[in-house]
C-alpha positions as CSV (number, residue, x, y, z in Angstrom):
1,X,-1.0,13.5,6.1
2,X,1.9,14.2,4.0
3,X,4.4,12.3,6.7
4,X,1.9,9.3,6.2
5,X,1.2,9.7,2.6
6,X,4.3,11.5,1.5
7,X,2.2,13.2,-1.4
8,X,4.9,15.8,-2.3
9,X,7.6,13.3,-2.2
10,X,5.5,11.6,-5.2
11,X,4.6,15.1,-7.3
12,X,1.1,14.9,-6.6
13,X,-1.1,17.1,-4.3
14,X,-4.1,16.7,-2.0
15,X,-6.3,18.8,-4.5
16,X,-5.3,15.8,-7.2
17,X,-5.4,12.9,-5.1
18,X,-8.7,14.0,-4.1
19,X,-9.9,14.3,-7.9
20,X,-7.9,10.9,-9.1
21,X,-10.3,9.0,-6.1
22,X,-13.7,10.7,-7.3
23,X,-12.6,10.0,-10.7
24,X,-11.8,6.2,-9.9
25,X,-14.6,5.7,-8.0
26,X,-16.7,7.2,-10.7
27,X,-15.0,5.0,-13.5
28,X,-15.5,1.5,-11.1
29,X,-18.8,3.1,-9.4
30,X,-21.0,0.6,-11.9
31,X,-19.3,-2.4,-10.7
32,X,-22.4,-2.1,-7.9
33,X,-25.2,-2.2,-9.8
34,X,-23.8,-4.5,-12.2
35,X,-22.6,-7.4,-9.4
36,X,-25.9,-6.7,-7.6
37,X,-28.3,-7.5,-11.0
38,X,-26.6,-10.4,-11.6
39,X,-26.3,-11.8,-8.3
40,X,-30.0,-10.9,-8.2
41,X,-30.2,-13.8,-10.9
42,X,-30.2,-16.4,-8.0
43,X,-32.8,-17.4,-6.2
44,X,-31.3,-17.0,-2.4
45,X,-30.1,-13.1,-2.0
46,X,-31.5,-10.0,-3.6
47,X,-30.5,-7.4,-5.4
48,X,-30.5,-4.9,-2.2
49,X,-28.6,-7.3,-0.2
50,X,-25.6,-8.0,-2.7
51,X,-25.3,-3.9,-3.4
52,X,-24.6,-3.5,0.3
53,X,-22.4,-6.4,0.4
54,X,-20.3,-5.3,-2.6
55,X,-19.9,-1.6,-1.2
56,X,-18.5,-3.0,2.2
57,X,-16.3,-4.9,0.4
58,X,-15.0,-2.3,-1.8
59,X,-14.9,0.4,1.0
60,X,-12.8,-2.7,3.1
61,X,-10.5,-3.1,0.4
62,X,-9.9,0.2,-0.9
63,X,-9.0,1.2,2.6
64,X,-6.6,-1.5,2.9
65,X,-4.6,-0.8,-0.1
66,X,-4.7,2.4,0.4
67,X,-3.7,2.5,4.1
68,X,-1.6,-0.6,4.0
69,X,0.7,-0.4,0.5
70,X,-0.4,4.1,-0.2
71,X,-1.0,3.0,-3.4
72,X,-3.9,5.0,-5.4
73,X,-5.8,1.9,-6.4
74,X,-9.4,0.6,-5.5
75,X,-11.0,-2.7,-5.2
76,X,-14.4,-4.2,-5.2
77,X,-16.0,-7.6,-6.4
78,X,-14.2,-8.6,-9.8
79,X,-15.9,-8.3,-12.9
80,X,-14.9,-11.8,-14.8
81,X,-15.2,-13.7,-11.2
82,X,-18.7,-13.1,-10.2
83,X,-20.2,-14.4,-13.1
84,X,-17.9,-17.4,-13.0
85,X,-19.4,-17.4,-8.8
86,X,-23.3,-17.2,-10.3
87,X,-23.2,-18.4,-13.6
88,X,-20.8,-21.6,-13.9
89,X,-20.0,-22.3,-9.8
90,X,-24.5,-21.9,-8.7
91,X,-25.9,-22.3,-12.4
92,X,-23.7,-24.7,-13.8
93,X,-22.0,-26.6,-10.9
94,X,-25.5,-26.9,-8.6
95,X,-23.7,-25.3,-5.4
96,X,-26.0,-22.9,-3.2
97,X,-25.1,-19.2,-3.1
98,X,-23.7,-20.2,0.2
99,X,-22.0,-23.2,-1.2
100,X,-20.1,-20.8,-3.5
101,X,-19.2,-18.1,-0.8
102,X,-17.4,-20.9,0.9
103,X,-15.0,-21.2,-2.0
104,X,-14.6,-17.3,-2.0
105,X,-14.0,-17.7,1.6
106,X,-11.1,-20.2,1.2
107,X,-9.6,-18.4,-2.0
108,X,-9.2,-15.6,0.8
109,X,-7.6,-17.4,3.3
110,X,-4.8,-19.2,0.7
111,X,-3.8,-15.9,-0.2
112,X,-3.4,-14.5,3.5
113,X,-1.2,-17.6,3.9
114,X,0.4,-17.2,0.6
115,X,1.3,-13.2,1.1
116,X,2.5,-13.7,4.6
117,X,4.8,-16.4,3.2
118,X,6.0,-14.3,0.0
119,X,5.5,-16.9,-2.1
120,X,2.9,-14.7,-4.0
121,X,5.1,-12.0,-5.0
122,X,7.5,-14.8,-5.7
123,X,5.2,-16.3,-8.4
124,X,4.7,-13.0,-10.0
125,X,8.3,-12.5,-10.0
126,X,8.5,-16.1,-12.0
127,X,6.7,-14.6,-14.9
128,X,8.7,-13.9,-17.6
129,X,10.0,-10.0,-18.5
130,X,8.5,-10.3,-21.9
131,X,4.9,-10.8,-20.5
132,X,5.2,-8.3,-17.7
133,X,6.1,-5.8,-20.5
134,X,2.7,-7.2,-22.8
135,X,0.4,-6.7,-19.3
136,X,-0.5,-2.9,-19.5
137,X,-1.2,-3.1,-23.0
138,X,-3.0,-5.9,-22.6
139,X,-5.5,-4.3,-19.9
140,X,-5.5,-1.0,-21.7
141,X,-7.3,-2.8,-24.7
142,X,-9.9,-5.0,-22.4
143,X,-10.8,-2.4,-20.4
144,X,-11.5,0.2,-23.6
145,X,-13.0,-2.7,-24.8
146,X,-15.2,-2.7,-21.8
147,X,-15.7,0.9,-22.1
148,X,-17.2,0.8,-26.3
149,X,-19.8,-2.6,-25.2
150,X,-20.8,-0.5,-22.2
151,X,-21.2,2.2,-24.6
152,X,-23.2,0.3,-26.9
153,X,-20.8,1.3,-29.8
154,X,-19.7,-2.0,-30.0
155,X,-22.4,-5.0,-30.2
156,X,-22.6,-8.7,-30.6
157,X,-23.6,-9.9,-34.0
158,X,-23.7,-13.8,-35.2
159,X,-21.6,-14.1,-37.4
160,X,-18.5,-11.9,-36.0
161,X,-19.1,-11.8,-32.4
162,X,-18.7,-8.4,-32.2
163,X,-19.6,-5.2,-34.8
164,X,-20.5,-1.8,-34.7
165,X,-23.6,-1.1,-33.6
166,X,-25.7,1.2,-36.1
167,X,-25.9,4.6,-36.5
168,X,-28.0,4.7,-39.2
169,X,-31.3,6.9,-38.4
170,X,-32.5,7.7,-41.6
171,X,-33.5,4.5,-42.9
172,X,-34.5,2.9,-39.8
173,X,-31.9,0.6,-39.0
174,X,-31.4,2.4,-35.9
175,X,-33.3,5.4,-33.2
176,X,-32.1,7.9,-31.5
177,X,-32.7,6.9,-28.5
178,X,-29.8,4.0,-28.7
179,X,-27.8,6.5,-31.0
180,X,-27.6,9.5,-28.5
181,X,-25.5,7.6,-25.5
182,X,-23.1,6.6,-28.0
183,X,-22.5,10.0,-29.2
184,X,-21.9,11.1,-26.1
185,X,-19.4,8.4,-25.1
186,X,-17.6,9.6,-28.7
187,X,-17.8,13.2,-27.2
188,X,-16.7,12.8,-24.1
189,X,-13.6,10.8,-25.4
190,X,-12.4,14.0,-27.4
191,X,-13.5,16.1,-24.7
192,X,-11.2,14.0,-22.2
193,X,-8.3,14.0,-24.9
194,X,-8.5,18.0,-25.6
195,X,-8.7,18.6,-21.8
196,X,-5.5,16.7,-20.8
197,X,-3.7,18.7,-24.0
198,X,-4.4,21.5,-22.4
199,X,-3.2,20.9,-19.3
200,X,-6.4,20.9,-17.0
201,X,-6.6,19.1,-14.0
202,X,-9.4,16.8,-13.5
203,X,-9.9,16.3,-17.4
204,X,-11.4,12.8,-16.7
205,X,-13.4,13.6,-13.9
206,X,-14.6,16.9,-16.1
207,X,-15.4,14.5,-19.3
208,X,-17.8,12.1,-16.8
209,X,-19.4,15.0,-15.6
210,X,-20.1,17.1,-18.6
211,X,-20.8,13.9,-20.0
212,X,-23.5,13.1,-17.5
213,X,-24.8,16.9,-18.0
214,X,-25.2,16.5,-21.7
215,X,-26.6,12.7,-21.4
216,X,-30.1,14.2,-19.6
217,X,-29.8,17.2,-21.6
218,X,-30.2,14.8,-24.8
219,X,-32.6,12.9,-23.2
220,X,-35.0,15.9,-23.6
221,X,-35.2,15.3,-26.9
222,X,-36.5,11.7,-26.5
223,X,-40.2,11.1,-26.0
224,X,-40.7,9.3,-22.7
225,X,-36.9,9.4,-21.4
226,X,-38.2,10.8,-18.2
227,X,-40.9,8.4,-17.8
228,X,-40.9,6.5,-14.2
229,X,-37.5,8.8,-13.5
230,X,-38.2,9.9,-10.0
231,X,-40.2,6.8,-9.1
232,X,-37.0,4.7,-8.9
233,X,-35.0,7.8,-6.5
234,X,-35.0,7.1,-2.8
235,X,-32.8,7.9,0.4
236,X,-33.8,5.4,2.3
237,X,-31.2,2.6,2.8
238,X,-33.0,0.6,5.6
239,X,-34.5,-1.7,3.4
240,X,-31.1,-2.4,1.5
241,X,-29.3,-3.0,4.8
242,X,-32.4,-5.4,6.2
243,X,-32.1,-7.6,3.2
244,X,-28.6,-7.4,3.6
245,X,-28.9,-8.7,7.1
246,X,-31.6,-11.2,5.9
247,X,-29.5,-12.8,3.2
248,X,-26.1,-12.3,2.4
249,X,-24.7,-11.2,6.0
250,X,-22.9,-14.6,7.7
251,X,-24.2,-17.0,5.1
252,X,-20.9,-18.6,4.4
253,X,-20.5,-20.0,8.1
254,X,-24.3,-20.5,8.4
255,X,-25.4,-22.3,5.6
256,X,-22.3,-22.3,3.4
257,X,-21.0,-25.7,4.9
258,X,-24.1,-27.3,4.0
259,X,-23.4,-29.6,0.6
260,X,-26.7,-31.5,1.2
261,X,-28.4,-30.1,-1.8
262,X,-25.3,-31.4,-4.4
263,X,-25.0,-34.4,-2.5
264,X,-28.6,-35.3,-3.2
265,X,-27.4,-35.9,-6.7
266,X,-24.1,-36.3,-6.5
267,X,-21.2,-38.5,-4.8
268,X,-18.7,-37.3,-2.2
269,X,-15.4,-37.7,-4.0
270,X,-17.1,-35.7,-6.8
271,X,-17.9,-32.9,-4.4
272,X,-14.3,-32.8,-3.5
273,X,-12.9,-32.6,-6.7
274,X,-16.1,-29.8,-7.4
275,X,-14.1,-28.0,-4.3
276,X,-10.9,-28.6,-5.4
277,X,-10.6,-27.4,-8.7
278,X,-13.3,-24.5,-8.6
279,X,-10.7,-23.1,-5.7
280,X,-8.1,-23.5,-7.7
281,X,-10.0,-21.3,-10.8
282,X,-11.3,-18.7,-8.0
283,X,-7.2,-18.4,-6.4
284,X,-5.7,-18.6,-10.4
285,X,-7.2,-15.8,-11.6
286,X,-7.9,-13.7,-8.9
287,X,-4.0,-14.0,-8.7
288,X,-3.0,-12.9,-11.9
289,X,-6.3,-10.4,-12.5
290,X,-4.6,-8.5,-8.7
291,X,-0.6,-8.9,-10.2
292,X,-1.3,-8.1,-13.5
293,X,-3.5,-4.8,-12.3
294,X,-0.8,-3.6,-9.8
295,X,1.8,-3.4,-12.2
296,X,-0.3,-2.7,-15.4
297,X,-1.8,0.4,-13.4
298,X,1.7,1.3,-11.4
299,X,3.7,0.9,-14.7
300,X,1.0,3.4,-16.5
301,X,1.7,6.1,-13.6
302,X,6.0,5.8,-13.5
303,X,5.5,4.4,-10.1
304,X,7.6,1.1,-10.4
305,X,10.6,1.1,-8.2
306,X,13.9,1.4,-10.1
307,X,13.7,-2.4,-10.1
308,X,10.9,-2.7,-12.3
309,X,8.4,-3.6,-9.1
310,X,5.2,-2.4,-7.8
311,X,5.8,-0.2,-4.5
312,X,4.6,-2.3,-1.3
313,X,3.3,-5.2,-3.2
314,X,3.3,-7.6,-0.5
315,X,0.9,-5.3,0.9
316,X,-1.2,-4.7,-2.2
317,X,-1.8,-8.2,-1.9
318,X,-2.3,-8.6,1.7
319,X,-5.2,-6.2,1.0
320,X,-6.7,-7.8,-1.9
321,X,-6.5,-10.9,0.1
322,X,-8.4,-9.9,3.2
323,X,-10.8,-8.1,1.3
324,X,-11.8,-11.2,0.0
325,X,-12.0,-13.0,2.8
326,X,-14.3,-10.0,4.3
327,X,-15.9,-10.3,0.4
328,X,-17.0,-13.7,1.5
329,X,-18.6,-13.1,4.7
330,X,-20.4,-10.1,3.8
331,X,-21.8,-12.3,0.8
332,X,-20.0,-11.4,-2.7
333,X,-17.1,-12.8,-4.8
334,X,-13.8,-12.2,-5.2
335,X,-12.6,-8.8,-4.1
336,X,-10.2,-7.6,-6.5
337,X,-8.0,-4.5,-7.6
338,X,-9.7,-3.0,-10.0
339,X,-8.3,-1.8,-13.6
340,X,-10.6,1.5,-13.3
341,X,-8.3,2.8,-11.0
342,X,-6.3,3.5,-13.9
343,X,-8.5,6.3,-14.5
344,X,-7.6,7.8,-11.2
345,X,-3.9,7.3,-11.9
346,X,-4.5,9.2,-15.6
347,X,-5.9,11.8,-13.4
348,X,-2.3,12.1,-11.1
349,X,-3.1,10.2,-8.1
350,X,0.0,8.7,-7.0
351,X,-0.8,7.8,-2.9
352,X,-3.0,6.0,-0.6
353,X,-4.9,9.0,-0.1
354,X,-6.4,9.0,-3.6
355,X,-7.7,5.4,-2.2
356,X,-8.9,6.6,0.8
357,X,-11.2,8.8,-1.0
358,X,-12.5,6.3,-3.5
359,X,-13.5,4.5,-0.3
360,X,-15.2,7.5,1.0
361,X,-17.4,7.8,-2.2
362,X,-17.8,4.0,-1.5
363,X,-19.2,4.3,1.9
364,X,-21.6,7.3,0.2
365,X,-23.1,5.5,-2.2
366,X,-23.5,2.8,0.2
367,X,-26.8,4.6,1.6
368,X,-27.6,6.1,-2.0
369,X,-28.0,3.0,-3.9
370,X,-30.0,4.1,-6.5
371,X,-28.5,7.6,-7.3
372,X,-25.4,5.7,-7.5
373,X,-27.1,4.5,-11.5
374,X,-27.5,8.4,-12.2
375,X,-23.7,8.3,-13.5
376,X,-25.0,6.9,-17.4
377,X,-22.7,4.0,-18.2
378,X,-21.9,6.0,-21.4
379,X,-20.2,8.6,-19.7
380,X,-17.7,6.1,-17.6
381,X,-17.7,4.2,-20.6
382,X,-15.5,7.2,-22.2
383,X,-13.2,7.2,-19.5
384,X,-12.1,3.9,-19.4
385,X,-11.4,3.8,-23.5
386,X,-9.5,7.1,-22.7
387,X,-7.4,4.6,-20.1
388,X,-6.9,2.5,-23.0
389,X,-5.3,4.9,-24.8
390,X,-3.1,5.7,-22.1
391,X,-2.0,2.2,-21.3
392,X,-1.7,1.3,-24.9
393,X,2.0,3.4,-25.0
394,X,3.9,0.6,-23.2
395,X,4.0,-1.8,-26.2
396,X,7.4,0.4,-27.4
397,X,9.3,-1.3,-24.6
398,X,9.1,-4.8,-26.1
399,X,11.4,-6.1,-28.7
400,X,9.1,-6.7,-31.7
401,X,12.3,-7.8,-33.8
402,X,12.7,-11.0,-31.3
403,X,9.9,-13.0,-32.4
404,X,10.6,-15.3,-29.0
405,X,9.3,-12.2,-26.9
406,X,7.1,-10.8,-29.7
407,X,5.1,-14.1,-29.7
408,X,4.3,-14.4,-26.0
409,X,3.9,-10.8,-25.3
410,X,1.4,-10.8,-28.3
411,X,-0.6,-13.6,-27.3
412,X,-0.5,-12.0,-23.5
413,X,-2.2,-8.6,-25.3
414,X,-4.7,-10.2,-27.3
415,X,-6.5,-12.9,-25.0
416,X,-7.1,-10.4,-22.4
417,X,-9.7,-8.5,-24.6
418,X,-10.2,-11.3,-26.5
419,X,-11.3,-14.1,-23.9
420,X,-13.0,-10.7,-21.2
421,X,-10.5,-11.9,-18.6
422,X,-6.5,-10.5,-17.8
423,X,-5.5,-14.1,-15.9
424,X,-5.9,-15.6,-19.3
425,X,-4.1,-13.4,-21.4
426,X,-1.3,-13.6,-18.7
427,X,-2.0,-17.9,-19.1
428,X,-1.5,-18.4,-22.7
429,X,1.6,-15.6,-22.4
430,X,2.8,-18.0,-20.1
431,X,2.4,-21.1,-21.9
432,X,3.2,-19.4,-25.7
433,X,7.1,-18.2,-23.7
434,X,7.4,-22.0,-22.4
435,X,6.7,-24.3,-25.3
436,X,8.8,-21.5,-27.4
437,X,12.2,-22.2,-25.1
438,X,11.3,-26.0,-24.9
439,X,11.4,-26.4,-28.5
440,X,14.2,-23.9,-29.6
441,X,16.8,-25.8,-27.5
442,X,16.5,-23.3,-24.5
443,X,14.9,-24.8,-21.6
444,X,17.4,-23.9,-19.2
445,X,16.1,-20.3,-19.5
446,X,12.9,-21.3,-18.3
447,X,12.2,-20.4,-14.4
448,X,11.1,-23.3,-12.3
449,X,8.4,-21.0,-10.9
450,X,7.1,-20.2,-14.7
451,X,6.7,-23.9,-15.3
452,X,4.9,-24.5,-12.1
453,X,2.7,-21.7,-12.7
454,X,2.2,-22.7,-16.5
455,X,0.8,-26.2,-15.5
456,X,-1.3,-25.1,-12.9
457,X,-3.0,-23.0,-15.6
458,X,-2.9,-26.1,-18.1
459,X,-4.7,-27.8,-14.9
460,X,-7.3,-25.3,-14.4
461,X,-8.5,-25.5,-18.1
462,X,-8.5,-28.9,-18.3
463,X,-10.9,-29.2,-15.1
464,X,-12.9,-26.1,-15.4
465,X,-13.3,-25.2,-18.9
């Protein structure tokens, strides 16, 4: 294990990698109700069949990168991608779940070609330093932005978008029954924060657990929180797998090539340009969401190379990319490396083995679907704005003074919470550094590959959005 993994070589031991993996599985673990309820939104597949679909992807995946780059990082289907897959591609677009998997399917295949090749580490290596610098900040703040709207703390409101969500029990603006989850979430963030002061191992891991403790605890003290509790518990995974089987399983190559339905009302050469352009949006940001995650995530643990690169990134993306290809065929979106795993990288996992037992905890919860929801979302919730905070430190490295890398590496932070989505805030980084060399005389110190890369992006919009 430690010739494969070389975990003392990297100060970490098997005791922490083990805890980082729990902790990042923990942290991502909702990613399989939540893809499974809103795949369960279409009419074709069930909710059953996409939860087993979106654990084999993730346990695929998360053993790749693990086994193939020893990096402590985990994928499953991204968050961001599927509901572009249900909502805009089957909703919006009138493609057939199948339909849709096809486009998954190809996404996978371009990047297989494009790893093998090199040209994807080559297009992350056109983006500019300024932006690079901009990407783990950027993450930290979307994914503790995550964490509070999980947590209820932060709400949706009509006039701002967003507010604070009310805490006010005395005069009835609000119960305790929504206030209690967000108290713990606010509790387990200190509790998190005090732990990893004092030096104890596991401090993450420690804050979703007690967290989970004092959630049902509380929930004593809430008429009817127990109601219908043990009627949704089982161990039976049969049924899961049989829908699986039944409905997700193969789909792309049986039905998937079947257009007939869009054709019905629609032309031809709009149904290649449908193709076209939605692969394009699927390969675009499950790009940049994988390269900006590698090195937002390896950059938050001091595990860039002296060069500035993520260890093994060809084969961080080889993974990703055959994960989504295997994504495809067992009947989910994208497969993608998740910004959670931050959590396990807070925690001190440094190698592949950390991976390995994300992917374990995977393959678990694979036959315990529903215990899998016992973790409350308010609990993770805390862990990932505590990852925020973590990530949050590299904005000292950029050159606030220059405004020509202040401005893109600005814009690069804010979209990503700003538009849900890390590809974009990477986008309008992208097209903020351009148009600032173009028109300050200095467009000789713009990379060929940045340009390319910029109006592929400017393409995308136009077509899908």
């Amino acid at each position: 294990m430690e010739k494969f993994f070389k975990i003392k070589e990297r100060g970490s031991t098997v005791k922490t990698e083990v805890f980082a993996g729990i902790t990042t599985f923990m942290a991502m673990a909702y990613i399989l109700m939540v893809n499974a309820g809103m795949f369960a939104d279409l009419p074709e597949v069930s909710y059953n069949a996409v939860y087993i679909a979106t654990a084999i992807s993730a346990v695929v995946g998360t053993l790749l990168i693990g086994l193939l780059s020893n990096l402590p990082l985990a994928q499953a289907s991204g968050m961001g991608l599927n509901a572009f897959f249900v909502y805009t591609v089957c909703f919006g677009f009138g493609l057939t779940y199948a339909n849709a998997l096809t486009l998954v399917l190809l996404d996978g295949l371009v990047f297989i070609i494009l790893t093998a090749t090199g040209l994807r580490k080559k297009i992350f290596d056109a983006i500019p330093k300024c932006v690079k610098a901009a990407i783990p900040a950027g993450i930290g703040l979307f994914i503790a932005f995550l964490g509070y709207q999980n947590s209820g703390i932060v709400t949706n409101d009509d006039a701002t978008l967003v507010t604070l969500a009310s805490f006010n029990v005395f005069k009835g603006n609000a119960e305790w029954r929504s206030i209690m989850p967000m108290l713990v979430t606010l509790i387990v963030i200190i509790t998190i924060a005090v732990l990893s002061i004092r030096k104890v191992k596991g401090a993450v891991l420690w804050g979703i657990l007690g967290g989970s403790v004092l959630y049902y605890l509380l929930g004593l003290t809430i008429p009817g929180f127990y109601n219908g509790f043990a009627d949704n518990l089982t161990l039976n995974p049969f049924t899961a797998f049989a829908d699986f089987g039944r409905e997700s399983f193969f789909k792309v190559f049986t039905q998937g090539f079947d257009y007939s339905s869009y054709l019905e009302n629609n032309s031809v050469s709009s149904l290649v340009i449908l193709i076209a352009t939605t692969a394009l949006a699927f390969c675009l940001v499950d790009m940049f969401d994988t390269m900006g995650t590698l090195y937002g995530a390896c950059s938050q643990g001091n595990m860039l190379t002296k060069d500035g690169e993520v260890p093994n990134m060809n084969k961080a993306m080889l993974a990703d990319a055959l994960a989504t290809t295997v994504g495809s065929i067992c009947g989910t979106s994208t497969v993608t490396t998740f910004v959670e795993s931050s959590a396990g990288i807070a925690e001190g996992g440094r190698t592949g083995l950390a991976a390995i037992v994300s992917a374990a905890m995977f393959f678990i919860a694979m036959f315990l679907s529903p215990i899998a929801a016992l973790i409350p979302g308010c609990a993770t919730a805390a862990a990932l704005i505590y990852v925020g905070i973590l990530m949050i430190k590299c904005v000292k490295d950029i050159d606030w003074n220059d405004i020509s890398v202040a401005a893109p590496a600005f814009v690069t932070i804010a979209m990503m919470p700003f538009t849900y989505n890390i590809s974009y805030g990477i986008a309008f980084g992208l097209l903020t550094y351009v148009c600032i060399k173009l028109f300050t005389g200095k467009a000789k110190e713009i990379n060929l590959g940045t340009l390319v890369i910029t109006a592929l992006f400017i393409f995308m919009f136009m077509l899908t959005h």
